[in-house]
C-alpha positions as CSV (number, residue, x, y, z in Angstrom):
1,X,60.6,197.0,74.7
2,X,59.6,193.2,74.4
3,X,62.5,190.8,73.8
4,X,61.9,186.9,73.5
5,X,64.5,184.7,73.6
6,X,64.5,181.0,72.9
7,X,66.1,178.0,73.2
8,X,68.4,175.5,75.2
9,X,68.9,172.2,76.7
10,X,72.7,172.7,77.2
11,X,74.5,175.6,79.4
12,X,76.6,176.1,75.9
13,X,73.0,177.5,75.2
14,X,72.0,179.3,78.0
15,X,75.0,180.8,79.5
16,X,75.0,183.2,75.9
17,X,71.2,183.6,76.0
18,X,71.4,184.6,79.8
19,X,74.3,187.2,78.7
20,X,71.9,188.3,75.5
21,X,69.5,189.4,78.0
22,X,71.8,191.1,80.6
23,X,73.1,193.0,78.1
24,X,69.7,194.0,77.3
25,X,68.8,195.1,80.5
26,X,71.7,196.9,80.6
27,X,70.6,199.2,77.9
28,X,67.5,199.1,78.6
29,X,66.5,198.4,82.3
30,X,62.6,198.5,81.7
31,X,62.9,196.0,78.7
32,X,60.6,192.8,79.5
33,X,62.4,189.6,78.9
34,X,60.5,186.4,78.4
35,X,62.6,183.1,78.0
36,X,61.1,179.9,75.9
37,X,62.9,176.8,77.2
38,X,62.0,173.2,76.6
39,X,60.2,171.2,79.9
40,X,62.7,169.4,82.3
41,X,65.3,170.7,81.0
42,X,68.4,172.8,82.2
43,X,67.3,176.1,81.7
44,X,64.1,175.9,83.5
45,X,66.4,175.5,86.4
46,X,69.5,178.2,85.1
47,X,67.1,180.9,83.8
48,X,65.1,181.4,86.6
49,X,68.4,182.0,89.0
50,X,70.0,184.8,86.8
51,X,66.6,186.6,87.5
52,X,64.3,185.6,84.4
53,X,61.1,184.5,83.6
54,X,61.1,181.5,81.3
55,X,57.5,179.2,80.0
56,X,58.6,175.6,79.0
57,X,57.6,173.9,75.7
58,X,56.6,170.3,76.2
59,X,59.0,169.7,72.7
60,X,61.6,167.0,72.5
61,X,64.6,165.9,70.0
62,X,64.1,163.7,67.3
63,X,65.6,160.3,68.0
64,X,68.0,159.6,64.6
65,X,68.6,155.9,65.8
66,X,65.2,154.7,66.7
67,X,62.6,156.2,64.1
68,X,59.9,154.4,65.4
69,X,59.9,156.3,68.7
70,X,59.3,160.0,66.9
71,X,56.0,159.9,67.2
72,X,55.6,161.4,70.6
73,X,57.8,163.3,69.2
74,X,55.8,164.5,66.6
75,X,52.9,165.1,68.9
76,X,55.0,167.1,71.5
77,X,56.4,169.0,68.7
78,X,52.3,169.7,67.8
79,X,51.0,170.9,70.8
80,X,54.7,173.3,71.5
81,X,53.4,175.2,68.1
82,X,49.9,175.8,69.6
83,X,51.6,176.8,72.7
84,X,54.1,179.1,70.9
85,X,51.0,181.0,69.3
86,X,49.5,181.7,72.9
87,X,52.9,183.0,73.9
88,X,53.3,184.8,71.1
89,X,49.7,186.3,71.7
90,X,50.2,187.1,75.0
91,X,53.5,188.5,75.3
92,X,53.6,190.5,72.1
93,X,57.2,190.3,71.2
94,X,58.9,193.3,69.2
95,X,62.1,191.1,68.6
96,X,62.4,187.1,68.9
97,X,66.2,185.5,69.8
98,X,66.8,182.1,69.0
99,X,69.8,180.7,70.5
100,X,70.0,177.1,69.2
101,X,68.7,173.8,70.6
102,X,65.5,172.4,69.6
103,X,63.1,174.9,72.1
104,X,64.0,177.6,69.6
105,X,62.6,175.5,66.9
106,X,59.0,176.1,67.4
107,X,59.3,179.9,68.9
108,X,60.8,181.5,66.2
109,X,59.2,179.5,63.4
110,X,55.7,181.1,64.9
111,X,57.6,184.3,65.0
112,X,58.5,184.1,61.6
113,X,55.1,183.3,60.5
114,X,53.7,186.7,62.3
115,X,55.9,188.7,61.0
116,X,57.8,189.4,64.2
117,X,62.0,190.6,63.7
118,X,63.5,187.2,64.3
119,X,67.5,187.1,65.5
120,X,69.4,183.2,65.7
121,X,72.9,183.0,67.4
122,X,74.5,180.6,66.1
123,X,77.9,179.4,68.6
124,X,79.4,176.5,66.7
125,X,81.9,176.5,63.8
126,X,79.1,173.9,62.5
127,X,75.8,175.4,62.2
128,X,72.7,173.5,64.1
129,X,69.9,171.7,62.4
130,X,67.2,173.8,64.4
131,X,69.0,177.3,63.1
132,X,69.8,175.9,59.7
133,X,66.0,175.3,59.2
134,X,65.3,179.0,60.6
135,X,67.8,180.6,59.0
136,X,65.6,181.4,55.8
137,X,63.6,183.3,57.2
138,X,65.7,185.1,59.9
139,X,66.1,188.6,59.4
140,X,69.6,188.5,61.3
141,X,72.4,185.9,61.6
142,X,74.7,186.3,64.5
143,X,78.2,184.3,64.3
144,X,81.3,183.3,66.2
145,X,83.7,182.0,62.9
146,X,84.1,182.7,59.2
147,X,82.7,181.1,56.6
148,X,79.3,180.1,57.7
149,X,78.0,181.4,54.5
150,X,78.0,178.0,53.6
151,X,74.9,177.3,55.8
152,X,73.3,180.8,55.7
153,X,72.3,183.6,53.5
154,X,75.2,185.5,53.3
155,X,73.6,188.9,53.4
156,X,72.3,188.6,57.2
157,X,75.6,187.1,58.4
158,X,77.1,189.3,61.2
159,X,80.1,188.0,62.8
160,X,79.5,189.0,66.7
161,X,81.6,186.3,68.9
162,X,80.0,184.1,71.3
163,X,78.6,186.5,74.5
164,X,80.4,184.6,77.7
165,X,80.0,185.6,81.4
166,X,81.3,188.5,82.3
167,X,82.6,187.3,85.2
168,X,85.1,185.2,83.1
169,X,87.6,187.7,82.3
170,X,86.7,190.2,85.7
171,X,89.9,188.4,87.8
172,X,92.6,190.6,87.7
173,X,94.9,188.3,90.5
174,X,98.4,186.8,89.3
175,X,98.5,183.3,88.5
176,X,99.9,182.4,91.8
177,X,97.5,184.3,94.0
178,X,94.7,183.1,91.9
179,X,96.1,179.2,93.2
180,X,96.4,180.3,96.4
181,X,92.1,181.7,96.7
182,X,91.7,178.2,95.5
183,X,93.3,176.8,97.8
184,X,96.9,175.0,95.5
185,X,100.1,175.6,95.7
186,X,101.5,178.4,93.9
187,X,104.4,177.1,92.9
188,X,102.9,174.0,91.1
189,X,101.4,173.7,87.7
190,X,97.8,173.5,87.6
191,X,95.6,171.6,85.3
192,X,92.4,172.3,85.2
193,X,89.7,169.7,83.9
194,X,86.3,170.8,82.8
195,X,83.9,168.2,81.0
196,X,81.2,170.6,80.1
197,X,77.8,171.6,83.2
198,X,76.9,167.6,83.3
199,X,80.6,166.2,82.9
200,X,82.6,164.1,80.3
201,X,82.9,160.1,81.0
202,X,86.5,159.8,78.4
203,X,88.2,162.9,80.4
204,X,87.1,161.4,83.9
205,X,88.0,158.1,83.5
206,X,91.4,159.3,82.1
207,X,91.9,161.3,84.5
208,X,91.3,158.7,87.2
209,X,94.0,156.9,85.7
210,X,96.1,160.0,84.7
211,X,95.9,161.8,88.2
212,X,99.0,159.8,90.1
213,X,101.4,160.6,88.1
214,X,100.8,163.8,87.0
215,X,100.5,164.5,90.7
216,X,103.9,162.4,91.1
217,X,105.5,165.1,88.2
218,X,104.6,167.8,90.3
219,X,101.5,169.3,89.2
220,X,98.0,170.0,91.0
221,X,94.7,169.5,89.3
222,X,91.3,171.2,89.3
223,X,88.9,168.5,88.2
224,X,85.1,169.4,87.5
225,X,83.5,166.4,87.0
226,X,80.0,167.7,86.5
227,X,77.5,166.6,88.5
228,X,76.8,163.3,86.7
229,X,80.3,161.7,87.9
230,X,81.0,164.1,90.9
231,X,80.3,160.8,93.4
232,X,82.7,158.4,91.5
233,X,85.0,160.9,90.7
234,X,85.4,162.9,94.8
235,X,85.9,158.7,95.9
236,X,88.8,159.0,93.5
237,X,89.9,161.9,95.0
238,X,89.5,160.2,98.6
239,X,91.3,157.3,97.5
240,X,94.8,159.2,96.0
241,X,94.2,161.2,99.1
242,X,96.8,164.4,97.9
243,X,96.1,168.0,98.8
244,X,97.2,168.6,95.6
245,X,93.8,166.8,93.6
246,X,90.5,168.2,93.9
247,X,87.7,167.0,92.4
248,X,84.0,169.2,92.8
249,X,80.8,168.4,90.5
250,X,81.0,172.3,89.5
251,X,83.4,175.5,89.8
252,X,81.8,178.3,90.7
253,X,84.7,180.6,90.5
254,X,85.4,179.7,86.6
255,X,87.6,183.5,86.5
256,X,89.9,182.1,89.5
257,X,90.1,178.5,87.4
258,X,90.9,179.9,84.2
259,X,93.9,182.7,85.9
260,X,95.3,179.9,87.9
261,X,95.7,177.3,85.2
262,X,98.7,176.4,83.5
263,X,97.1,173.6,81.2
264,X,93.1,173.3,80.4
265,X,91.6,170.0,79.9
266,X,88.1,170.3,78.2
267,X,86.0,169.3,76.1
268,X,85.3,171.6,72.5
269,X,81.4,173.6,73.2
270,X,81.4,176.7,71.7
271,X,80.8,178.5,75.2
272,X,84.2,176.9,76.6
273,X,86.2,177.2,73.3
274,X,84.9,181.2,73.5
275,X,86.2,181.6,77.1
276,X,89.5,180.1,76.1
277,X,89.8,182.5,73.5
278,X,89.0,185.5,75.5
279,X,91.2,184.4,78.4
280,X,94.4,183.0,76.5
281,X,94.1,179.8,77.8
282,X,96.5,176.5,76.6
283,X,94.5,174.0,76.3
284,X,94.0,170.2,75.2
285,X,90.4,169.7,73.8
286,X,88.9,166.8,73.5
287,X,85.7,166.9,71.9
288,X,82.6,165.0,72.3
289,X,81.9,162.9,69.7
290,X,78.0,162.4,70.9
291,X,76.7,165.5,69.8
292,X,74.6,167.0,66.9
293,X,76.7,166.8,63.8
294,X,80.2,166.3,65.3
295,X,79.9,169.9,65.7
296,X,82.3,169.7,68.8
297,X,85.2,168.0,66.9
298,X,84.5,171.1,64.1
299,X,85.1,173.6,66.9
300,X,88.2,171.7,68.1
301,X,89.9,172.0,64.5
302,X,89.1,175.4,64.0
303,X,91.5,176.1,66.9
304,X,94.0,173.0,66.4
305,X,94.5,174.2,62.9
306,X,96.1,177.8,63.8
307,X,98.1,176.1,66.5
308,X,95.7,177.8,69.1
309,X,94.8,174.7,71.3
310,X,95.9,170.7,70.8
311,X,93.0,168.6,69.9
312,X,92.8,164.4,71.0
313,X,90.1,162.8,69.6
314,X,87.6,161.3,72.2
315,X,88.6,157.6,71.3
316,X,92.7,158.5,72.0
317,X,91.6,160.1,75.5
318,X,92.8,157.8,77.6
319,X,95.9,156.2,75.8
320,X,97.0,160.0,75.1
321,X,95.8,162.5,77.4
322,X,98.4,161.6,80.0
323,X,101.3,162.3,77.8
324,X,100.0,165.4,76.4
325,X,100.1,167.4,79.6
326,X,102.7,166.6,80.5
327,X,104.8,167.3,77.4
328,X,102.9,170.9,77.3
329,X,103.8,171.5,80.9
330,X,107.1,171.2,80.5
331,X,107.0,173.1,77.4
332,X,106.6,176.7,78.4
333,X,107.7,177.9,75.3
334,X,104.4,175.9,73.6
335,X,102.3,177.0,76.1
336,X,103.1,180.7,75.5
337,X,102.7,180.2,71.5
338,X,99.2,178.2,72.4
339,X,97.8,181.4,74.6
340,X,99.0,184.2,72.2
341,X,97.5,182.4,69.1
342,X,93.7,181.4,71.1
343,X,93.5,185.2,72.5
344,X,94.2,186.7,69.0
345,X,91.0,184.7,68.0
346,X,89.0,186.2,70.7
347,X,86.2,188.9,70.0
348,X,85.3,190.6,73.2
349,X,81.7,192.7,73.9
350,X,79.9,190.2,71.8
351,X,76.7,190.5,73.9
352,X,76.8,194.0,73.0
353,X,77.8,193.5,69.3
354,X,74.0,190.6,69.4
355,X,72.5,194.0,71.3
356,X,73.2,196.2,68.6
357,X,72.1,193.8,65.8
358,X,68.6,193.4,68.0
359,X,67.9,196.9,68.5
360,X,68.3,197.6,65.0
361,X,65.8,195.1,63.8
362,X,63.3,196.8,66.8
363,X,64.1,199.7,64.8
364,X,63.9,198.8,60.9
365,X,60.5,197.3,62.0
């Protein structure tokens, strides 16, 4: 078995692609996997450490603001088709997986066009450009919410979840013991902050401002900064100079984060928002409002409207954000309403559920 899978540019991408495929091998431990990424960007680095082969496309985004610079664009976007034909040549896929971002683009419409099974996961509330274009022609739809019929064919719509690491919901540690392998104090309330792989400029900067005196109130913070900020953001750190602040570019250990934390601070990607879900997780998103659609702020309603998380719009961050945890840490009560009504949302195995959708196609054809 031959499985291609395609797409990118953001670890919202690749962390469910990456699962796709483990859950492939899992089934099938002979299956050959080849990735399709887009050049220089994250998942020429990512893929390659979970243990995959991945060929970069020399493709690029189309810039919306300044028209006159698309045609490179254009002529990157030419030569990743003639590419995607030689890849599809030579690797002979029974079963292409597009997974959003613009690398999927050219992949799956050269799929498509050979008659090759073709599968798009789509994570956001708010479908993508890229899989709104391929969508006519895919033979199956995979979803993580309702009513996306109002960007796809209704008929190939299966509602599977957004796969997640399986290490995310592996810890099986107490709240307190979980703080204590990361080295807090048990008895304090932890906040964790995460910005998304690269970081968030509105939550770090409010956090900088933020981080006395919710260390003053008696809490502890975990603060990813990604690795954009990491150097502004540890001099912070240095510069508050409590045991109870800690500020790293990336957490590793995202299971002992989530189990230790009281309050999450994040921004809205599908990936996170689907790992807050599966771990019943309170949590204050703020979502990005530079991103394809305003997809993230889409995600963040879905939630704030069944009183599963508390959205604050990007451009409130830093007047509000301060406030908010602290009212939800001293509401237990709230906190306990905001984790029962995330998890009820969750939908577990969903690398299986994308598994059983792609084997079937393999099948049919």
């Amino acid at each position: 078995m031959k499985v291609l899978i395609s797409g990118g540019g953001t670890g919202g991408h690749i962390f469910p692609a990456v699962a796709i495929a483990n859950a492939v091998k899992r089934r099938n431990p002979d299956a050959r996997i080849l990735f399709v990424g887009a050049e220089g960007r994250m998942e020429m680095e990512r893929v390659p450490a979970a243990g995959y082969e991945i060929v970069g496309l020399p493709v690029a985004g189309f810039d919306r603001k300044r028209l006159w610079r698309n045609f490179s664009v254009l002529v990157k976007l030419y030569r990743s088709m003639r590419r995607a034909k030689k890849i599809l040549r030579d690797f002979q896929p029974d079963v292409a997986v597009g997974v959003g971002g613009y690398a999927s683009g050219p992949m799956l419409k050269e799929a498509q066009k050979n008659g090759i099974p073709t599968l798009i996961q789509e994570q956001n509330s708010y479908a993508g450009v890229t899989n709104k274009l391929l969508a006519a022609k895919a033979d199956r739809i995979c979803v993580a919410y309702d009513g996306m019929d109002r960007f796809f064919p209704a008929s190939r719509i299966v509602k599977t979840g957004n796969p997640v690491r399986k290490d995310i919901v592996s810890s099986t540690l107490s709240r307190e013991d979980a703080k204590r392998e990361l080295g807090f104090n048990p008895n304090r309330p932890l906040v964790l902050v995460v910005g998304g792989s690269l970081g968030a400029r509105t939550i770090n900067d409010s956090i900088k401002e933020a981080a006395p005196a919710l260390l003053q109130s008696g809490a502890a913070i975990l603060w990813q900064t990604g690795k954009i900020y990491a150097d502004e953001c540890i001099a912070t750190e240095k510069s508050i100079n409590d045991a109870n602040l800690k500020a790293v570019p990336f957490v590793s250990r995202m299971d002992l984060a989530y189990r230790a934390a009281d309050v999450v601070v994040s921004r809205a990607g599908a990936s996170t928002i689907s790992e807050l879900q599966l771990v019943g997780a309170p949590a204050i998103l703020v979502p990005s409002p530079n991103v394809a659609e305003d997809h993230q702020r889409k995600n963040a309603e879905a939630l704030a409207n069944r009183y599963a998380a508390i959205m604050i719009l990007d451009r409130d961050c830093k007047a509000g954000l301060q406030d908010a945890v602290t009212a939800l840490l001293r509401d237990k009560k709230r906190r306990d309403a905001l984790s029962a009504n995330v998890k009820s949302m969750a939908m577990g195995n969903s690398d299986e559920r994308i598994v059983n959708e792609l084997l079937q196609l393999i099948k049919d054809k």
